[in-house]
C-alpha positions in Angstrom: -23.0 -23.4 -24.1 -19.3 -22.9 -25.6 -20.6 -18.8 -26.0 -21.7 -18.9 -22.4 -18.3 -20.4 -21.0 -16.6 -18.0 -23.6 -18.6 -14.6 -22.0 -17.8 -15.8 -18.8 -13.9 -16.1 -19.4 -13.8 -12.5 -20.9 -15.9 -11.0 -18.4 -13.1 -12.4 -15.5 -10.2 -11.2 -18.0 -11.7 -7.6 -17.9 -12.4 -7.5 -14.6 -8.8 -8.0 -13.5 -7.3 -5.7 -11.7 -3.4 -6.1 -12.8 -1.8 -3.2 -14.7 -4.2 -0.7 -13.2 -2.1 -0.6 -10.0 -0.6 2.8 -8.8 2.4 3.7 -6.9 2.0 5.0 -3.1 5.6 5.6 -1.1 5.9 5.5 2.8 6.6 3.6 5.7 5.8 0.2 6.5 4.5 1.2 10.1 1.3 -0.5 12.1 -2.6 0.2 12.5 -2.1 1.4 16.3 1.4 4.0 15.1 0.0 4.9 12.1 2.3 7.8 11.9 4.3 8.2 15.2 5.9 5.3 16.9 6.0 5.7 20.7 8.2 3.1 21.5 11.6 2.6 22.6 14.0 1.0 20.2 12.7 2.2 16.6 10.2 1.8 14.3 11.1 -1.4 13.0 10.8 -2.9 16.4 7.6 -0.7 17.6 6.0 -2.0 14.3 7.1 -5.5 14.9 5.7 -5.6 18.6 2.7 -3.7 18.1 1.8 -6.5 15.2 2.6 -9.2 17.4 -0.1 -7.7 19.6 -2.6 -7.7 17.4 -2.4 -4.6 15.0 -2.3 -4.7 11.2 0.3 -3.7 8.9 -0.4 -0.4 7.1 0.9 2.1 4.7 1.9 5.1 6.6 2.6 8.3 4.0 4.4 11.3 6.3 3.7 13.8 3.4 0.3 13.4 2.8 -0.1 12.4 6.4 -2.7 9.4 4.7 -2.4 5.8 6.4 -3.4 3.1 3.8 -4.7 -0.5 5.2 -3.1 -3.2 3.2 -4.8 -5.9 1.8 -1.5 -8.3 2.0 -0.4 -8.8 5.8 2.7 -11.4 5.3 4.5 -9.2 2.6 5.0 -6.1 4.8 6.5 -8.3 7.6 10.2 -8.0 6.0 9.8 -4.2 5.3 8.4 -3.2 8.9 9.9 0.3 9.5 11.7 1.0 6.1 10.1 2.8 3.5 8.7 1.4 0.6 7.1 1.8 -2.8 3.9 -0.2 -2.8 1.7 -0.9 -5.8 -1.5 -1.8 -6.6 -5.2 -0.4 -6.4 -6.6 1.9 -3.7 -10.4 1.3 -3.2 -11.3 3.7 0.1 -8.5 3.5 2.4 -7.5 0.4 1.5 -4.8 -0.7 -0.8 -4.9 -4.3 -2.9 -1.3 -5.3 -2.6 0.3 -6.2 -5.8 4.3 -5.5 -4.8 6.4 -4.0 -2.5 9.9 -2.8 -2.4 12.9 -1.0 -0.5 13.2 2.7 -1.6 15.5 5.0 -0.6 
């Protein structure tokens, strides 16, 4: 029984995904932009209002031309429109949020 319990506790240990994250760099922008804002007053306000009605923050990366879903939707909020480093683990297009900060 203490072997079991002991199995079981590794298995979740080597499973985790923490330190296998990787760096992506782009705008904080919103799952209807993507991209290209298109309206008045900035991106930081288009993202904001386009959230409020009912999009999703995403990871929008003007050199690649990639937008990433995020798995984390209250950590974006402060970083709407500025670009950002985030990290942690892409499965398809989605990325598993571990941080996010200002870059310039």
């Amino acid at each position: 029984m203490l072997g079991m319990a002991f199995l079981l506790a590794a298995g979740i240990t080597v499973a985790s995904p923490k330190g296998e994250g990787k760096s992506f760099v782009g705008n904080i922008s919103d799952s209807m932009c993507g991209l290209k804002h298109m309206m008045p007053g900035g991106d930081k306000a288009c993202t904001v209002e386009c959230v409020k009605g009912g999009a999703k923050y995403v990871l929008a990366d003007p050199a690649s031309g990639k937008v990433y879903e995020l798995s984390d939707q209250t950590k974006p909020a402060e970083f709407a429109g500025q670009k950002v480093e985030v990290t942690g683990a892409l499965k398809g297009k989605v990325i598993t949020v571990d941080s996010i900060k200002a870059v310039k």
